[in-house]
C-alpha positions in Angstrom: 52.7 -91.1 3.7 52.0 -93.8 6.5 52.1 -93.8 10.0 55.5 -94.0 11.7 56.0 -96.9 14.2 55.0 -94.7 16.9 52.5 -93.1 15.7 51.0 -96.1 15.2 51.0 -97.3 18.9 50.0 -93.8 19.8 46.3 -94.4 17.3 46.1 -97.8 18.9 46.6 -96.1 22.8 43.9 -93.2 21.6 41.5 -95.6 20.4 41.3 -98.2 23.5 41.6 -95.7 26.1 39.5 -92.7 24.9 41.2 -90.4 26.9 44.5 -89.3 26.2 47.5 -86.8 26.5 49.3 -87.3 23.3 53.1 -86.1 24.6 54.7 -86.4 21.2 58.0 -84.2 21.1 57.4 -81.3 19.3 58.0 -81.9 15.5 56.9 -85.5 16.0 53.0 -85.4 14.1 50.7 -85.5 17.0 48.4 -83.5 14.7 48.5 -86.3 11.9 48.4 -88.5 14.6 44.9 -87.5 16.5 43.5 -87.1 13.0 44.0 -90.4 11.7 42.2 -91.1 15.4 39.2 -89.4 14.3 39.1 -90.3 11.0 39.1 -93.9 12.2 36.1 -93.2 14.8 34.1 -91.3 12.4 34.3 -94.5 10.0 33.0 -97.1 12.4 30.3 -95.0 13.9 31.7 -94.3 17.1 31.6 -90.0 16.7 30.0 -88.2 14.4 30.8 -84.5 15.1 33.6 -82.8 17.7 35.6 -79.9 18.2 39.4 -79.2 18.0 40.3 -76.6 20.7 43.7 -74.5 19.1 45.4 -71.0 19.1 43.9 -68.6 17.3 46.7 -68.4 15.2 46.6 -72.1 14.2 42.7 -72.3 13.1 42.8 -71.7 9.3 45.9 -74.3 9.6 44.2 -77.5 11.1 41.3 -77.0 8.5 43.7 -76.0 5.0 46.5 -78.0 5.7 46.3 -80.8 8.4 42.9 -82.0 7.8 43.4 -81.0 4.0 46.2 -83.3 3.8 45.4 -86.1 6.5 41.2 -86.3 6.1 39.0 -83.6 4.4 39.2 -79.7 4.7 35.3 -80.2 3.5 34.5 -82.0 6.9 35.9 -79.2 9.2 34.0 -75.2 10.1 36.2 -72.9 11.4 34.3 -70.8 13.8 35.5 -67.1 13.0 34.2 -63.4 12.4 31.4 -61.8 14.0 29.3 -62.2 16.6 26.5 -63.0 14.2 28.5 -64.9 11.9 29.9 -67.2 14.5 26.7 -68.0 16.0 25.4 -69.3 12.5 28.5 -70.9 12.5 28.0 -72.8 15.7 24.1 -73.7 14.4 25.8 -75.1 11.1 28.4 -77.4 13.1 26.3 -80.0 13.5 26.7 -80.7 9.6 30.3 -81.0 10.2 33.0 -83.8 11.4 35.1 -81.2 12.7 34.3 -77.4 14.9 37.5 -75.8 14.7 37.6 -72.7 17.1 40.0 -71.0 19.4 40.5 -71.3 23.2 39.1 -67.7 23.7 35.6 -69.0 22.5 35.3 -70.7 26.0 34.7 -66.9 27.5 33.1 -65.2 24.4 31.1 -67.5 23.1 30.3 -70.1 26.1 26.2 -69.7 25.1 26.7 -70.8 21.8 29.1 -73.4 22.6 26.9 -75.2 25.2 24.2 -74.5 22.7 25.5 -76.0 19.3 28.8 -77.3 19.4 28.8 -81.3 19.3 31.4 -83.0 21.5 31.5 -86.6 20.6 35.2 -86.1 21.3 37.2 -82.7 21.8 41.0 -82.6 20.9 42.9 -79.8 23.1 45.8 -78.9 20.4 48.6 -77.6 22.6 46.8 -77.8 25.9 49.2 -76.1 27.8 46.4 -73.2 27.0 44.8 -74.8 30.0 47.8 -75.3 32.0 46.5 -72.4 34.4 44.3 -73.7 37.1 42.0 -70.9 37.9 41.6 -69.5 34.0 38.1 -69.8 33.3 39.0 -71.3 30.2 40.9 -74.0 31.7 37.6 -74.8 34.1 35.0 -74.5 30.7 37.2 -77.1 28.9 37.2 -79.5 31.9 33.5 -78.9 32.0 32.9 -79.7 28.3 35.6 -82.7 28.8 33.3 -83.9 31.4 30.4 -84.6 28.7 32.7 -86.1 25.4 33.2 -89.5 24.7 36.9 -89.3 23.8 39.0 -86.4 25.1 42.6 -86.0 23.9 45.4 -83.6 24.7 48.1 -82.5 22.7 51.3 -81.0 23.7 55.0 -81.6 23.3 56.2 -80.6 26.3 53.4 -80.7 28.9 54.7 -78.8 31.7 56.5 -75.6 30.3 57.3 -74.0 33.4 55.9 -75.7 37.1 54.7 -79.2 37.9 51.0 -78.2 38.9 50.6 -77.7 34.8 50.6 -81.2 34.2 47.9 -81.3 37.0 45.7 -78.6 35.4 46.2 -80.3 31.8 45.2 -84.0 33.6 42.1 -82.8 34.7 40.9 -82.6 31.3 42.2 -85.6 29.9 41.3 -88.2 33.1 40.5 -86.2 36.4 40.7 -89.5 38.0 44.4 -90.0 37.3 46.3 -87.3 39.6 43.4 -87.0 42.5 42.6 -84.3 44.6 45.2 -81.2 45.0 46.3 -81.5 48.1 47.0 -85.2 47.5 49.1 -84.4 44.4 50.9 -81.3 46.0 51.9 -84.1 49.1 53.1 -86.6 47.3 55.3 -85.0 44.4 56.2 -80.8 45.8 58.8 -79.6 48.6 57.3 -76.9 50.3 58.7 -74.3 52.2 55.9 -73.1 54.8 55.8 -70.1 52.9 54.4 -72.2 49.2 58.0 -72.0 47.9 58.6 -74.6 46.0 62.1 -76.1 46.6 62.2 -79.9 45.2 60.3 -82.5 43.4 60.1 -86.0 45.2 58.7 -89.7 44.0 58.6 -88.8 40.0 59.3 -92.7 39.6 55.9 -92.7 41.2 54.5 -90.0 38.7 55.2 -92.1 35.7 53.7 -94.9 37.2 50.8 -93.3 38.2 50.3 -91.7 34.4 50.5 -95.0 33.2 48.9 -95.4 29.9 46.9 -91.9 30.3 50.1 -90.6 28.5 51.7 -91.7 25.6 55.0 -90.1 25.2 57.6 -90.5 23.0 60.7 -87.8 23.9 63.6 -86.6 21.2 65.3 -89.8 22.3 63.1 -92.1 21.7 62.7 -91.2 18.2 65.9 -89.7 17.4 66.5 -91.7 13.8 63.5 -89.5 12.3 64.9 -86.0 13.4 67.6 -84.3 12.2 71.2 -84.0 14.3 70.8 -81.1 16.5 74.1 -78.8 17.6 73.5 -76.1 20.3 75.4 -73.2 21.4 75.3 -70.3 23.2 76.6 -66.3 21.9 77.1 -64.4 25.0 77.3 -60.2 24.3 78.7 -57.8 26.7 77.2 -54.3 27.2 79.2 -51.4 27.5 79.1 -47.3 28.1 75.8 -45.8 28.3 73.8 -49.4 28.1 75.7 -50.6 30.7 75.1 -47.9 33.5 71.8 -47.7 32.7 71.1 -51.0 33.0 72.7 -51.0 36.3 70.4 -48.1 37.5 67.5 -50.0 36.7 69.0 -53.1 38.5 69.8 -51.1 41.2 66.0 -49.9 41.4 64.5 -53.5 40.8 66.6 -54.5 43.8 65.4 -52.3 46.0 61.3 -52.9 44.9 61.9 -56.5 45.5 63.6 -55.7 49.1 60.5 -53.7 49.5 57.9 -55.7 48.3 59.5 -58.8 50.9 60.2 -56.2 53.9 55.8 -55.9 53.5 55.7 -59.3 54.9 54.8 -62.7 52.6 51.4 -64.5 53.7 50.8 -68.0 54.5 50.7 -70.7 52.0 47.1 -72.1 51.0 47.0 -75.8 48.7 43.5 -75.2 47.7 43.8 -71.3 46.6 46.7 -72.4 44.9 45.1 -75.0 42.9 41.4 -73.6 43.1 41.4 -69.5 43.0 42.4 -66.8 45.3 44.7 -63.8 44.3 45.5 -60.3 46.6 45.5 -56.9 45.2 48.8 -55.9 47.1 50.4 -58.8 45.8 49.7 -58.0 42.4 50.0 -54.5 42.4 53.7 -55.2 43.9 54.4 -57.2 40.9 53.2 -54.8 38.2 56.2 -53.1 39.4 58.3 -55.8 40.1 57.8 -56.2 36.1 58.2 -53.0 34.9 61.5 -52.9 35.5 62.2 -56.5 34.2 60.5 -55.2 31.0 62.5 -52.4 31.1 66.0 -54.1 31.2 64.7 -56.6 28.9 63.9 -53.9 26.2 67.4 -52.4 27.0 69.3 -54.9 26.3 67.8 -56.0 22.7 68.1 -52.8 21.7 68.1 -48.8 23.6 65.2 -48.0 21.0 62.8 -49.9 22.1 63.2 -48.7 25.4 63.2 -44.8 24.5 60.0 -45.8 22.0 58.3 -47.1 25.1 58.6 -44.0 26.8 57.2 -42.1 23.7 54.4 -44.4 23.5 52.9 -44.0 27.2 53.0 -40.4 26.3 51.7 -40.3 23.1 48.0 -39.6 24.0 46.8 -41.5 20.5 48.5 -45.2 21.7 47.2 -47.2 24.5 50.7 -49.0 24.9 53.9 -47.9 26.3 55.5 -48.4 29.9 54.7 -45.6 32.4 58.1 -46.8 34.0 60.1 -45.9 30.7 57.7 -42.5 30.5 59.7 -41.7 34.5 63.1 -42.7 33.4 62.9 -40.4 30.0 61.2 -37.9 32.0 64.2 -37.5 34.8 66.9 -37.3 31.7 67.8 -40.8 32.2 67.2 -42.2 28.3 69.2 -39.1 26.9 72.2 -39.7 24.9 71.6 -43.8 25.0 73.7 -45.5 21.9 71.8 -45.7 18.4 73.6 -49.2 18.7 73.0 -52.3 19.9 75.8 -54.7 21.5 73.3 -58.1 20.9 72.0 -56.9 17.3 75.7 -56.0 16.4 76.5 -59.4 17.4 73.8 -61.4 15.5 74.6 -59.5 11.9 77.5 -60.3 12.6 76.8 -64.2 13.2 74.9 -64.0 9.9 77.1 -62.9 7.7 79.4 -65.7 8.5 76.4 -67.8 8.3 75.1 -66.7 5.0 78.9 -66.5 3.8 79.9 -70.2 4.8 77.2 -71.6 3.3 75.3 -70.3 0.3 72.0 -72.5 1.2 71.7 -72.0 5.0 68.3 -70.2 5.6 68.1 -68.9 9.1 65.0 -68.7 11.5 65.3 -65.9 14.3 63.0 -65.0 17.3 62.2 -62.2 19.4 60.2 -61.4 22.0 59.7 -57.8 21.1 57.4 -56.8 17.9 59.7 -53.8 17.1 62.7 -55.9 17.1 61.1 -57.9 14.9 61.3 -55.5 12.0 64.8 -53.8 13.2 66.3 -57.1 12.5 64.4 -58.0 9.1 65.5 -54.4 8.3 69.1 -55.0 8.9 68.9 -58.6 7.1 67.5 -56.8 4.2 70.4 -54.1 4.1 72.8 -57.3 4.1 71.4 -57.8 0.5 69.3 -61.2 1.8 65.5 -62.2 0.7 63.5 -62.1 4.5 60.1 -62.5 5.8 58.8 -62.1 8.6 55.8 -62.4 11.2 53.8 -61.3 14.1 50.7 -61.5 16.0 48.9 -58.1 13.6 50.1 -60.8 10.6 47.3 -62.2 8.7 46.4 -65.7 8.1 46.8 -65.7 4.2 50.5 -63.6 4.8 51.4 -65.9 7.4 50.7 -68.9 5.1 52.8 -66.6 2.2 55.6 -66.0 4.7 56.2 -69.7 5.5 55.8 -70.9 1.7 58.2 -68.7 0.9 60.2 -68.9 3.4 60.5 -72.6 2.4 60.2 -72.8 -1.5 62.3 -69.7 -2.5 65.9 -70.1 -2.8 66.4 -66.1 -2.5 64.7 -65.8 0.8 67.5 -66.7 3.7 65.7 -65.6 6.7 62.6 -66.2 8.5 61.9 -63.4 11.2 59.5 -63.9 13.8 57.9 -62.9 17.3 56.5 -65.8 19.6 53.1 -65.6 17.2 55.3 -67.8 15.0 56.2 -70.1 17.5 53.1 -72.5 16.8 51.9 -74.2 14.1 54.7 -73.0 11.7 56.4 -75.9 9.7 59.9 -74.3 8.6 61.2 -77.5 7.4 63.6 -75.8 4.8 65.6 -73.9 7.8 69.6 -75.0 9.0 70.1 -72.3 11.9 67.6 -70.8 14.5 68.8 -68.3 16.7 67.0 -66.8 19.8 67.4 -63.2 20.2 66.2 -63.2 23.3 63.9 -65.1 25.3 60.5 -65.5 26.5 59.4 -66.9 30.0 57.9 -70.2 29.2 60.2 -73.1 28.5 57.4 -74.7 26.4 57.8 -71.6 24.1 61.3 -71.4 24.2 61.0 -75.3 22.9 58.3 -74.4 20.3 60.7 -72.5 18.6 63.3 -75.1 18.1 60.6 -77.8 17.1 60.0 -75.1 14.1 63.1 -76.4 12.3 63.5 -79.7 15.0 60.8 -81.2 13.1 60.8 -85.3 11.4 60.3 -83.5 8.0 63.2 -81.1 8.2 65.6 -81.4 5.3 68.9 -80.4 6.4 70.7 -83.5 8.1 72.2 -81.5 11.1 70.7 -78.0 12.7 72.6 -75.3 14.3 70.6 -73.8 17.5 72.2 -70.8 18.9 71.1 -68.5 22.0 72.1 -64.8 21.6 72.1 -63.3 25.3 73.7 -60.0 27.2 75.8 -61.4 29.5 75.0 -60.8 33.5 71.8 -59.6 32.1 68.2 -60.6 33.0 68.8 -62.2 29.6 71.5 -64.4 31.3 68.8 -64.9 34.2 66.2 -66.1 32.0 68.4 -68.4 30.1 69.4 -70.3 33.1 65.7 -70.2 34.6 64.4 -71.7 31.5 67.0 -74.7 31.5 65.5 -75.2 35.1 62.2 -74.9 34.0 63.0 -77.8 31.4 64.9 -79.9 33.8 61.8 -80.0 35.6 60.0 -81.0 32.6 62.3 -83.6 31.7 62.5 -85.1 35.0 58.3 -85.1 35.5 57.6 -86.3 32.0 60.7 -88.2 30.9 62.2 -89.5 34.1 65.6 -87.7 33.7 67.8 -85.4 36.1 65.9 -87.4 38.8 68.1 -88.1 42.1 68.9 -92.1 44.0 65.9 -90.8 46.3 63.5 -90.2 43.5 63.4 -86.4 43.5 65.2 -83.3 41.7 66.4 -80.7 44.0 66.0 -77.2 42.3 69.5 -75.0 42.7 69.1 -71.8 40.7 69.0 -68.7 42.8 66.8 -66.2 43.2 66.6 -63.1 40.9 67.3 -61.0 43.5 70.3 -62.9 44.5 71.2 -62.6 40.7 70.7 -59.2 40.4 73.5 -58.4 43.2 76.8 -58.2 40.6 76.4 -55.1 38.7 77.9 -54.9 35.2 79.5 -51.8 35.7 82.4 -51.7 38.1 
């Protein structure tokens, strides 16, 4: 199949400039794109071997069925296994057009890598792994990048969740574009003296300042190659038990976070920000700050998972569990939850009619949680429907399985999946994706839609739906992650942005949130 249009320009752009973030929407063939790059390099001489930088999850993929499909699998290593088998690995890769390996290697193997692996050009699939500033992957990357010829990034949506991502991610591509920090952090953040960061300001200036160091093409800009998309939102109440428990855990939440601010918030530092730092108290006070977000979380997919955490933590033969959870079961506080759940109640529900209305809808679902993962295929399966389903424990060849069948068997009508499945998985056959519940990042929330958002999806029109307890930290994270991709939008597309240039952030914070109970 040839190039689109815009894939086109976006080979030409690669080629002349040599450094690149490739800012394709997700589902738009940025891999297909950055190969046909290479492939095009490689035949006039001007690279020989490189590496291609990728989840762990998405290794196995690039070699068996981009590159098998768009250049050669035989020109690509993956560099997996042992210890000893990845450094003979690493000493073979100089045979080889393409070094396929994961972003981990960066810590693990960092020897070997400076050692063996040839970087005539590196390609950062889904950089947002580097999007942290002070993650020593992040700084061995920008190291490497420092020493390739051509250095591209990849990534749909390059800021998933704050501005100084697109900072972190630049400094691979072309450190020369953005400047120093606290030039950035001047010209583009609203600061309150305390670091908080309150507005966004000359994002005209942004763009202009990217210039041709990203080529981006947004869901608008290429909107006759995807399919229609139709959003919309299932909002579940939670009553009885659920909902007084919920409300003691609010109740408790509130009061660590009034603690945690009554201790007194230090002074705002540009350079620790964007160069290193971090404080002991600070983290120790959000270890519990987050143990009870977790717990509300797990209480409102389903009571289980909450009462399984507890077991967990004091099963002496698991290393997981929450010690939180462990307290609450403890003091009495899990007995007599329901066996029920209000949100899982809901989504059979919306499948049946889905599955009912339409005999050859197939439906993609997400959640965060592992366990939930197989409650839910469970239930699909007691509805009489074909379902797979995946995780991070699921192995390459049964991922592969899952998604080929998932796409090639009439009889199987759902795809079930945690955030492993989020990446890298072409689910072109699916009509309806619903998010049980969410995750933090924006640019994961997205992934998930561009599994079934993609240019090669079959169904004309796709039904996105977001399943969330209402009043809930659910509710919370929902409209935090339409902030989070305002934000994205306005830095990388130039949309929600005010007359005076900037985008003014309104959503309050948790705490505020957190003050209506749902019990009254």
């Amino acid at each position: 199949m040839p190039l689109r249009p815009y894939q086109e320009s976006a080979v030409d752009e690669a080629l002349c400039r040599r450094s690149l973030l490739l800012a394709l929407v997700q589902g738009a063939g940025k891999t297909r794109t950055v190969i046909e790059t290479i492939r095009i390099l490689a035949e006039e001489g001007s690279v020989r071997g490189g590496a291609i930088f990728c989840p762990s999850s998405l290794k196995f993929q690039w070699r068996d069925a981009e590159l098998a499909k768009w250049d050669s699998a035989e020109l690509a290593i993956v560099i997996d296994g042992s210890k000893k088998k990845r450094t003979q690995q690493y000493q073979e890769a100089h045979k080889y057009r393409y070094t396929i390996l994961n972003y981990d290697a960066l810590v693990h193997d960092w020897d070997l890598i400076k050692q063996y692996l040839p970087i005539d050009f590196i390609v950062a699939d889904e950089v947002t792994f580097i999007k942290g500033l002070n993650a020593k992957r992040s700084k061995r990357l920008k190291m490497l990048g420092h020493y390739a010829r051509y250095r591209y990034g990849l990534s749909g949506q390059p800021i998933e969740n704050r501005p100084e991502e697109l900072y972190s991610i630049m400094q691979f591509v072309d450190p020369t574009v953005l400047g120093d920090p606290e030039h950035f952090d001047r010209t583009f953040l609203v600061r309150t003296p305390w670091g908080k960061t309150v507005g966004h300001r000359n994002l005209p200036l942004l763009r202009q300042t990217l210039g041709d160091a990203m080529f981006r093409r947004s869901r608008a800009d290429i909107a006759e190659y995807l399919p229609q998309r139709i959003e919309n939102d299932i909002p579940v109440h939670m009553t009885g038990q659920q909902a007084k428990l919920y409300d003691y855990i609010r109740d408790d939440l509130c009061n660590t976070i009034d603690q945690a601010m009554a201790g007194g918030v230090s002074g705002f530092d540009v350079e620790s920000h964007y160069g290193g730092g971090g404080n002991s108290d600070n983290n120790k006070l959000k270890g519990l700050v987050m143990a009870r977000i977790t717990a509300m979380r797990l209480l409102c997919s389903h009571p289980s998972l909450l009462s399984a955490s507890a077991q967990d933590y004091d099963d002496p033969n698991t290393a997981s569990g929450s010690a939180y959870a462990a307290e609450m079961d403890a003091a009495g506080l899990l007995d007599n939850l329901p066996a029920s759940s209000a949100k899982l109640d809901a989504l059979v529900a919306q499948l049946k009619m889905i599955f009912e209305e339409d005999p050859d809808a197939k439906v993609v679902i997400y959640s965060v949680f592992k366990s939930m993962v197989k409650m839910i295929e469970k239930e699909i399966r007691d509805l009489g429907f074909g379902c797979v389903s995946m995780t991070g424990s699921t192995t390459p060849r049964n991922r592969q399985l899952a998604i080929e069948n998932f796409n090639t068997n009439p009889g199987v009508r759902a795809f079930v999946s945690s955030d492993a499945g989020a990446y890298g998985v072409n689910l072109d056959r699916g009509t309806h994706l619903i998010s049980y519940d969410f995750p933090w990042s924006a640019g994961t929330l997205g992934q998930r839609v561009a599994r079934i958002d993609r240019t090669s999806t079959v169904a004309p029109t796709i039904l996105i739906s977001y399943l969330y307890g209402f009043g809930t930290i659910d509710h919370y994270q929902k409209m935090m992650l339409e902030q989070k991709q305002a934000i994205g939008d306005a830095w990388v597309d130039g949309r929600n942005i005010d007359a005076k240039g900037g985008l003014e952030l309104s959503l309050s914070s948790l705490r505020d949130f957190m003050d209506t109970p749902l019990v009254f």
